[in-house]
Structures are given as structure tokens and as C-alpha cells.
N, C-alpha and C positions, 0 to 999 in steps of 0.2 A: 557508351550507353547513357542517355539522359533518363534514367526511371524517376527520380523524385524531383520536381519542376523547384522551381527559386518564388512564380510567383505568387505569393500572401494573396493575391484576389481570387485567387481560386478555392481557398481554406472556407467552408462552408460551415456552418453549425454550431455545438456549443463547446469547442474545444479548448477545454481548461476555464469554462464558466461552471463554476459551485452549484451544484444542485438546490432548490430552494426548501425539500425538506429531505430527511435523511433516508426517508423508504424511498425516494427517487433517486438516490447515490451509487456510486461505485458498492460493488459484491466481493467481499473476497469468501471464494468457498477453497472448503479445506475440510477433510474426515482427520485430520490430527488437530483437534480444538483446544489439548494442554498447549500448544503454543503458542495461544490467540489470548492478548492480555485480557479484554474484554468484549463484550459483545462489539462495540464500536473501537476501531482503530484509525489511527491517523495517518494519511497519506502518510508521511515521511516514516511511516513504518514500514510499509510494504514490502521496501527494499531484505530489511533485516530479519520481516519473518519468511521470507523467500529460503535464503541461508540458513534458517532455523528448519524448514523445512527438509534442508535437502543436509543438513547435519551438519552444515560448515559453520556454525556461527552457535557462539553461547547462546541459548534461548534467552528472548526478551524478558519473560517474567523472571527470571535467573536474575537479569543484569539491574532492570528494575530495583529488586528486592534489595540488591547488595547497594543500590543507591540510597536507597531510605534509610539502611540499616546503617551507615558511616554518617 
């Protein structure tokens, strides 16, 4: 099965281009908002509050805290 092609010329759009202001950006919605450090999060978080959500992972604001606090 060939389902995902090799060539790059076919890749169309703005993929992995920065949005130019922040209400044009990526959405993370979520009804558990204690796990959400602040209104705006950083792509390289995504990942960890993913985990946070699904209970596998120390929550972010947890880990945060315990960074400032040492």
C-alpha cells in the first residue's frame, strides 16, 4: 500500500507556517482548564498536557511551581 506519497510538491498550504496573530492560531479546547498553565500555551506543550489530561503525567502547573520553588 502506498497511502502517504514521498513527494514534498504535492504539500500545499501553510504547514508549520506561524500564524501572523494569535486569534488566527492553533485552539486547544479542553473543559478541564486547572491543567491549562495560562490562557496561551506553547506548542512544545501540547504534548504534556495531553498526559495531564488523560492522568498519566504530573500536571504542568505542578511541575512548573516546583521549578520556581528550587
Amino acid at each position: 500500500m502506498d497511502v502517504i506519497g514521498l513527494d514534498v510538491t504535492l504539500v500545499k498550504g501553510s504547514h508549520g507556517l506561524r500564524s501572523r496573530t494569535p486569534e488566527k492560531g492553533p485552539v486547544f479546547i479542553t473543559q478541564q482548564a486547572q491543567h491549562l498553565p495560562q490562557d496561551r500555551i506553547r506548542a512544545t506543550d501540547v504534548f504534556e498536557l495531553v498526559l495531564n489530561h488523560l492522568g498519566v503525567a504530573e500536571p504542568l502547573l505542578e511541575r512548573r511551581a516546583k521549578a520556581v520553588a528550587h
